[in-house]
Backbone as CSV, one residue per row, in Angstrom:
resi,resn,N_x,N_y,N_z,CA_x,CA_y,CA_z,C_x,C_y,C_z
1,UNK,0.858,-1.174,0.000,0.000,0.000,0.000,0.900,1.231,0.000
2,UNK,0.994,2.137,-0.652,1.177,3.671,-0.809,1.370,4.161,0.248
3,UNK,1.977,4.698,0.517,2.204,5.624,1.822,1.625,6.576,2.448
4,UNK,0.521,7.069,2.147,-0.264,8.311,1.776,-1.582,7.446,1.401
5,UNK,-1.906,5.727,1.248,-3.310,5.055,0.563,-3.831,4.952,1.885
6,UNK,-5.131,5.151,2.295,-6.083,4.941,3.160,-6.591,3.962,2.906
7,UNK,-6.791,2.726,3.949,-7.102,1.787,4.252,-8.203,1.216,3.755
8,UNK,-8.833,0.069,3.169,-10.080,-0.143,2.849,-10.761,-0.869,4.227
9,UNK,-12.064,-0.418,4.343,-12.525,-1.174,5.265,-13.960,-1.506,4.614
10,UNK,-14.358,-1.446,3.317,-15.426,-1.786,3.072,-14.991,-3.275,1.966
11,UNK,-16.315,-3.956,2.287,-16.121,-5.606,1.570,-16.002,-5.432,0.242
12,UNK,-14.677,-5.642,-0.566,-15.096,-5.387,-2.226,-15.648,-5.963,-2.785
13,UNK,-16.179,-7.662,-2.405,-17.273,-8.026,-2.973,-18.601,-7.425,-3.417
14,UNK,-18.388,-6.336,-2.543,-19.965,-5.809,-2.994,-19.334,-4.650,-4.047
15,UNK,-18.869,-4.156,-4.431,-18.558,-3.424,-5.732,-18.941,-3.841,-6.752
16,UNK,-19.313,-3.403,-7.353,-20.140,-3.372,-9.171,-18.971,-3.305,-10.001
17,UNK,-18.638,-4.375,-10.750,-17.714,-3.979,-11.784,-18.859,-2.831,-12.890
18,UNK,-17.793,-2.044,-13.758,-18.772,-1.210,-14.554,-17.791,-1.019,-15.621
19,UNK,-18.558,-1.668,-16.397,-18.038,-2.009,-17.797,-17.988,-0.664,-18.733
20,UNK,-17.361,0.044,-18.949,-17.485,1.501,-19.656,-16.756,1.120,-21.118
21,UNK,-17.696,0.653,-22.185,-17.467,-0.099,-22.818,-16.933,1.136,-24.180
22,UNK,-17.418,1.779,-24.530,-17.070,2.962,-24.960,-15.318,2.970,-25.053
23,UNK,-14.766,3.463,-23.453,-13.386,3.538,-23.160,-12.770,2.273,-23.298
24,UNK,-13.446,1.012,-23.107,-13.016,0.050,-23.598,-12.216,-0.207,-21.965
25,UNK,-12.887,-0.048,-20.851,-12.027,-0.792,-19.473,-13.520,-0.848,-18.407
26,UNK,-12.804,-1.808,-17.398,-13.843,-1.969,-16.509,-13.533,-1.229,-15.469
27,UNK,-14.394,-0.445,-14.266,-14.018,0.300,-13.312,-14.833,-0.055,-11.942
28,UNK,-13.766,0.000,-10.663,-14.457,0.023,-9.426,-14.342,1.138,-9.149
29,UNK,-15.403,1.942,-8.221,-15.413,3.056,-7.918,-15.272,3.171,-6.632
30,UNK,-14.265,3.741,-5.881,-13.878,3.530,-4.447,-13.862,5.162,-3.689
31,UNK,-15.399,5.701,-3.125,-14.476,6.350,-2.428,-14.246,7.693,-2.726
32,UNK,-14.595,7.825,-4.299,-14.740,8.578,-5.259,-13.391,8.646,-6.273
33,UNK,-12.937,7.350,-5.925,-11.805,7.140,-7.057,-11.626,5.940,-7.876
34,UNK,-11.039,6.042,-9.083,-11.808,4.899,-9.913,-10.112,3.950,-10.433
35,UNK,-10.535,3.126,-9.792,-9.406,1.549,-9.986,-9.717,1.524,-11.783
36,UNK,-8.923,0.857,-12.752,-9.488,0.541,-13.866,-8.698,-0.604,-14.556
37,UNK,-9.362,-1.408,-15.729,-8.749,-2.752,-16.115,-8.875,-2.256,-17.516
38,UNK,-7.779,-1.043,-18.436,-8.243,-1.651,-19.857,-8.252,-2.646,-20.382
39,UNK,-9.161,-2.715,-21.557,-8.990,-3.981,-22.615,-9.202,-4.104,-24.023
40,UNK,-9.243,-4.732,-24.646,-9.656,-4.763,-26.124,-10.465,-6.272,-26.101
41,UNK,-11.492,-6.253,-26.857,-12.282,-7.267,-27.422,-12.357,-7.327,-28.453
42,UNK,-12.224,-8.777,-29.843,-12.493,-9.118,-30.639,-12.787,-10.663,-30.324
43,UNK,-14.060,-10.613,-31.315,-14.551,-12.060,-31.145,-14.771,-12.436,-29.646
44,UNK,-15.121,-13.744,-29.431,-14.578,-14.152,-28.233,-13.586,-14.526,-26.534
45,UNK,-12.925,-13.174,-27.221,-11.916,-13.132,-26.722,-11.505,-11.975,-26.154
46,UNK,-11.112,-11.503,-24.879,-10.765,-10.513,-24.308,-9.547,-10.396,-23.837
47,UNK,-8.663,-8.908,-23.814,-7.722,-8.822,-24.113,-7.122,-7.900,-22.975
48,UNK,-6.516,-8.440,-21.793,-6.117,-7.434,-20.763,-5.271,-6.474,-20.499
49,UNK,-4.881,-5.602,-20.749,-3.739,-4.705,-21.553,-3.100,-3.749,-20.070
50,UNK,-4.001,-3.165,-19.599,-3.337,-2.398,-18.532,-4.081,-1.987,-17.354
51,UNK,-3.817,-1.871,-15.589,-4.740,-2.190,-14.882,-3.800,-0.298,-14.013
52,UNK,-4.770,0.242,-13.224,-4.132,1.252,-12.595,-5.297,1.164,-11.672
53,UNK,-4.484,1.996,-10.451,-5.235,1.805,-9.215,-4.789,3.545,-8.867
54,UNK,-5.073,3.927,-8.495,-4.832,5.678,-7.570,-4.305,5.147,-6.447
55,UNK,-3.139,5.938,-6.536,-2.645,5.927,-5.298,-3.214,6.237,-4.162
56,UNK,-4.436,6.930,-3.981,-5.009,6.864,-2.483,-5.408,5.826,-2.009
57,UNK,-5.995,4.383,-3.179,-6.018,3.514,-2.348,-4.972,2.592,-2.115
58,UNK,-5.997,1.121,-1.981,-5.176,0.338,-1.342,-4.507,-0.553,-3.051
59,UNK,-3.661,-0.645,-3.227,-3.078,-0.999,-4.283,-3.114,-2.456,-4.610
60,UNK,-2.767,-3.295,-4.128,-2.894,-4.771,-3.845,-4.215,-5.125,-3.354
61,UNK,-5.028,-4.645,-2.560,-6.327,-5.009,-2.793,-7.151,-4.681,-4.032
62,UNK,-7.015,-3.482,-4.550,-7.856,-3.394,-5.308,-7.658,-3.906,-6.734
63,UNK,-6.156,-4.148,-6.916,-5.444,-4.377,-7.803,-6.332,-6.345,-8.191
64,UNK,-6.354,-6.617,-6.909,-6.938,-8.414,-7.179,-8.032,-8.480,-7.236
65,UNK,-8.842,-7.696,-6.798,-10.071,-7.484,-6.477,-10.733,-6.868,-8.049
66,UNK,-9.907,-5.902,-8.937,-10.198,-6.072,-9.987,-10.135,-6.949,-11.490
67,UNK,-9.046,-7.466,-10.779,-8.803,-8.660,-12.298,-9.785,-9.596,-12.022
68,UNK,-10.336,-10.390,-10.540,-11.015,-11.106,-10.272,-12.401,-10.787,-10.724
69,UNK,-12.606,-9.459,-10.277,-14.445,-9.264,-11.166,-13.740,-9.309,-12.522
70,UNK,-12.868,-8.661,-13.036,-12.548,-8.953,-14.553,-12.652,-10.180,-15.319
71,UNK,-12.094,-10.818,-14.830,-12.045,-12.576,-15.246,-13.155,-13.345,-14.783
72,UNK,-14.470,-12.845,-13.283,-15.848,-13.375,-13.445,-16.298,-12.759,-14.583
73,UNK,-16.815,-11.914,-15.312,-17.235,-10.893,-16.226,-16.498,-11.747,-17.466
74,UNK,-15.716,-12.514,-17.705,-15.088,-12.916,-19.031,-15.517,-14.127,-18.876
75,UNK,-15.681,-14.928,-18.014,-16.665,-16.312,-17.521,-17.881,-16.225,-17.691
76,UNK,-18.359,-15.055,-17.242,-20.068,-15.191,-17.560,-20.375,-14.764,-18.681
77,UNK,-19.637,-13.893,-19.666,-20.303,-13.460,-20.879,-18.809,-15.023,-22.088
78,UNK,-18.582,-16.220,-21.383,-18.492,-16.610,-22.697,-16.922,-15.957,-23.236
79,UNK,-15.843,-15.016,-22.582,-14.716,-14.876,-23.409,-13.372,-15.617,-22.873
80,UNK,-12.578,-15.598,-23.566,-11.455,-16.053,-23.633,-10.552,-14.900,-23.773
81,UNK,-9.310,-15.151,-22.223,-8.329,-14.458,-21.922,-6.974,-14.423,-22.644
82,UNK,-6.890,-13.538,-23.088,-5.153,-12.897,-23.397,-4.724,-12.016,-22.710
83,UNK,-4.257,-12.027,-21.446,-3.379,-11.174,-20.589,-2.123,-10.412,-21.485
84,UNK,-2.397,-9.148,-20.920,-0.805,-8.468,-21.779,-0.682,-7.731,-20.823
85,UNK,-1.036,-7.577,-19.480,-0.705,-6.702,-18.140,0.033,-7.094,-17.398
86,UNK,0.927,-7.255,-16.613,1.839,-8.471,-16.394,0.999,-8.814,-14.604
87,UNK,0.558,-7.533,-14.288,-0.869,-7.815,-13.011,-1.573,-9.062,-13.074
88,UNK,-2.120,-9.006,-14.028,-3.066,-9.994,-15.021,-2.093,-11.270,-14.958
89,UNK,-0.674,-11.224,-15.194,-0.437,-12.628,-15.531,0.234,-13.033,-14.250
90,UNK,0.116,-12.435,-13.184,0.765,-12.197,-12.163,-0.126,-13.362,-11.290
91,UNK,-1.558,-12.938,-11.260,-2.405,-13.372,-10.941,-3.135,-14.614,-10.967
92,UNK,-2.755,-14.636,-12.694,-3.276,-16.102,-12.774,-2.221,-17.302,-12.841
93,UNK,-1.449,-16.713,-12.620,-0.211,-18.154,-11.806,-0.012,-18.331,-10.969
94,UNK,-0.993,-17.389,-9.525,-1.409,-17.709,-8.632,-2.496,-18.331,-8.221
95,UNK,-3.483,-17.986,-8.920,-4.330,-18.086,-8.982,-5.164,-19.732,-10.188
96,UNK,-4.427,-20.749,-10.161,-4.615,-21.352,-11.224,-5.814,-21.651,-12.017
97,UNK,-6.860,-21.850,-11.184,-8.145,-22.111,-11.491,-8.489,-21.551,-12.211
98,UNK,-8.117,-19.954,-12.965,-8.305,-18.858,-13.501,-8.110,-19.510,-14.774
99,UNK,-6.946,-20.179,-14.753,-6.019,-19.990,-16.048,-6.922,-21.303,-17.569
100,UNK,-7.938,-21.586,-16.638,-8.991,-22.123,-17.941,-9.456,-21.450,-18.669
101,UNK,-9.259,-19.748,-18.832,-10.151,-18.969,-19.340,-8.829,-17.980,-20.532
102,UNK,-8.266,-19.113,-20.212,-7.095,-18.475,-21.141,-7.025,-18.595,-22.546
103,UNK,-6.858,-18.000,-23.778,-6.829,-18.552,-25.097,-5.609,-19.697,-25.131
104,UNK,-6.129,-20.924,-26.057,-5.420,-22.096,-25.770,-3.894,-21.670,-26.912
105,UNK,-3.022,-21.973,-25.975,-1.465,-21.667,-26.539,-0.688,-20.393,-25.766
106,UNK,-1.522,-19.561,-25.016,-1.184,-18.357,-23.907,-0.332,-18.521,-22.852
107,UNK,0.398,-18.154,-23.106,1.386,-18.324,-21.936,1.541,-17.288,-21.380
108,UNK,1.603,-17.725,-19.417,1.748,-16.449,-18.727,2.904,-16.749,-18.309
């Protein structure tokens, strides 16, 4: 966490991912500051490119807390992952269970 990030004390499960499809990224809104996951979509397939968090918050929470609604949101609508964030690939080699949602030949 940032030196200067204030603490989360609210459950991020309950956050709304919000797909701002337009800009082409998904956003949590914390607080009055907005975490974000760009991406690109073609076909079936979604494309994770770059993730930023504001330094007021909490960086590592929100940081997992967004690829995770990111990658439910690519499970329920049906896409297939290409990580190019290295967050993103950070994650799902921790995270293995994830890594079914990967385009087949992807290496993280």
């Amino acid at each position: 966490m940032a030196a200067n990030a204030t603490p989360l004390t609210m459950d991020l499960s309950t956050l709304a991912l919000i797909d701002e499809e337009e800009s082409r990224q998904f956003v949590l809104v914390v607080d009055g500051h907005r975490a974000r996951m760009e991406y690109d979509r073609s076909g079936d397939r979604i494309f994770l490119t770059n993730l930023q968090v504001p330094p007021a918050l909490d960086e590592a929470l929100l940081s997992a807390a967004l690829t995770e609604k990111s990658l439910v949101w690519a499970d329920e609508n049906r896409m297939k992952v290409v990580p190019y964030c290295p967050y993103v690939k950070s994650y799902l080699r921790k995270h293995t269970a994830w890594q079914r949602l990967l385009v087949k030949g992807v290496e993280i």
